[in-house]
C-alpha positions as CSV (number, residue, x, y, z in Angstrom):
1,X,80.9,39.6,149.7
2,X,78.8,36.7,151.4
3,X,75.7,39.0,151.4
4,X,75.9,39.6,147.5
5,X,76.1,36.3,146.7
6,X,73.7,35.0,149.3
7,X,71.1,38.0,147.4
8,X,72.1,36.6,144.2
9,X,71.6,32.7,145.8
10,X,67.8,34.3,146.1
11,X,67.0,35.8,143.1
12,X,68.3,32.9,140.8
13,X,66.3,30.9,143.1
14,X,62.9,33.0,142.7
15,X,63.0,33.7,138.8
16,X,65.9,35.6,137.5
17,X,66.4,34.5,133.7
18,X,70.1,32.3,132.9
19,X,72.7,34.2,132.3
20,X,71.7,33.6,128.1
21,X,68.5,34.8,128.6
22,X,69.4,37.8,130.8
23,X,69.2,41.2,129.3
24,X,67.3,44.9,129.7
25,X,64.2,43.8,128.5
26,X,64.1,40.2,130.4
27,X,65.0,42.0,133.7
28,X,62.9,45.1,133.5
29,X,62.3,47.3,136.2
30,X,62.0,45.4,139.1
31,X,66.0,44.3,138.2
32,X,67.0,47.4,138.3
33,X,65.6,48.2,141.6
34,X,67.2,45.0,143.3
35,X,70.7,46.1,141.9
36,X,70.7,49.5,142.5
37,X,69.4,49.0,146.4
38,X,70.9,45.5,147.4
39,X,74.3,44.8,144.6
40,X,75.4,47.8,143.4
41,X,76.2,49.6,147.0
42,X,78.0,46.1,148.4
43,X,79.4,45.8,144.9
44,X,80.6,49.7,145.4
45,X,82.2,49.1,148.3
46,X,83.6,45.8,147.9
47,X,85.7,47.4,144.7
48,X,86.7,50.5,147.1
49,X,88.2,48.4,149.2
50,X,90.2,46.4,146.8
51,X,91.5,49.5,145.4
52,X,92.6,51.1,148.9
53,X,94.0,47.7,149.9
54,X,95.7,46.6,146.8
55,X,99.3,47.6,148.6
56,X,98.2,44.3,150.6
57,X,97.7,42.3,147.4
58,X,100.5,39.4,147.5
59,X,100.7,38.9,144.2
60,X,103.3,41.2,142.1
61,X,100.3,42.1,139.7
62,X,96.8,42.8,140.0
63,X,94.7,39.2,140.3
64,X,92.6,38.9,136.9
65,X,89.6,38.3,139.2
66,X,90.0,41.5,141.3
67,X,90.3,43.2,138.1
68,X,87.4,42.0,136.6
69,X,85.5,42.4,139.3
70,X,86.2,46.1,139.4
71,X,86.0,46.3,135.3
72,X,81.9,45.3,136.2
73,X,80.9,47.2,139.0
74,X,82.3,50.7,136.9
75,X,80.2,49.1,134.2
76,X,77.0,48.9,136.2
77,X,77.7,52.3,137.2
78,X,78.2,53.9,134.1
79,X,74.8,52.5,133.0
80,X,72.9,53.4,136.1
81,X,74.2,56.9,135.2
82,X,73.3,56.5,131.9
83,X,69.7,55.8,133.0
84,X,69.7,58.1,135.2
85,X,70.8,60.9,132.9
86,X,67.4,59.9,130.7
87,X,70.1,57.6,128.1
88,X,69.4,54.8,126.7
89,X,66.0,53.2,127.9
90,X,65.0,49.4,128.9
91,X,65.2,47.1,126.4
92,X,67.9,49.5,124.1
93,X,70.9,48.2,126.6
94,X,72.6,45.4,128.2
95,X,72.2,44.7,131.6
96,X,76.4,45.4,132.1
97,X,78.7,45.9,129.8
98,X,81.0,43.8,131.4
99,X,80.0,40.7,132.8
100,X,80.7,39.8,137.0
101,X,83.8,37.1,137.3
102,X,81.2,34.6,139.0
103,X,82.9,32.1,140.6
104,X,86.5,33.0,140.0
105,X,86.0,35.9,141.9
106,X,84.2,34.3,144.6
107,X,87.0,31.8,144.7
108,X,89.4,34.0,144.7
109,X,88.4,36.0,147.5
110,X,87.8,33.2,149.5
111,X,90.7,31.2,149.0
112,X,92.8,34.3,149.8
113,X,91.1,35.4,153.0
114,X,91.7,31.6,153.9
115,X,95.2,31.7,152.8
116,X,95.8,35.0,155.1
117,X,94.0,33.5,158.2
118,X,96.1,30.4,158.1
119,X,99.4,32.7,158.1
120,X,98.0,35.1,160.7
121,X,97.4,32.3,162.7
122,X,101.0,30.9,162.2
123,X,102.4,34.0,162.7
124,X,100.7,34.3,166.1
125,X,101.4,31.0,167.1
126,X,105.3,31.3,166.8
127,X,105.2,35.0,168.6
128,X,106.3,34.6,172.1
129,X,104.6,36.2,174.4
């Protein structure tokens, strides 16, 4: 996840519209180059491995985050089909659909890796070896 978000760090910081000025036509081609060789194939597998790992999940339901998260990337890929099915050409769609959580996702992911470090660690610590 750190290497999306340290990609996205870098194209905010060299030109990509805000998120109100951000659609087909602002972004153009070179946008849709970027995300289909550096987001969408960490984004891909990122949401894989939520899905085969949600038996790990602690939480009795699926995290709003997580699902959202998953709700964008099958967004991004149903338009990158699209496009590359001859639909719907730049400027005639949105850049997604559905729009990434941001920062709740980020947040949750990180706080929950955190959360399961600090209980591996306790549960190592009380093991007797």
């Amino acid at each position: 996840m750190d290497t999306n978000e340290r990609i996205w760090a870098a194209l905010r910081a060299n030109g990509l519209p805000s998120a109100s000025q951000r659609d087909a036509d602002t972004l153009g081609q070179g946008w849709s180059a970027r995300r289909e060789a550096f987001l969408m194939p960490t984004n891909a597998r990122i949401r894989d491995l939520i899905i085969e790992h949600a038996d790990l999940l602690r939480e009795a339901d699926f995290p709003a985050p997580l699902r959202d998260f998953c709700a964008h990337v099958a967004s991004c890929e149903a338009l990158l089909a699209e496009s590359e099915e001859g639909g719907a050409g730049v400027g005639k769609r949105p850049a997604t659909h559905i729009r990434h959580p941001g920062s709740d996702f980020v947040q949750y992911v990180c706080l929950s890796f955190a959360q399961l470090k600090g209980e591996q660690q306790r549960l190592l610590s009380a093991q007797s070896w």
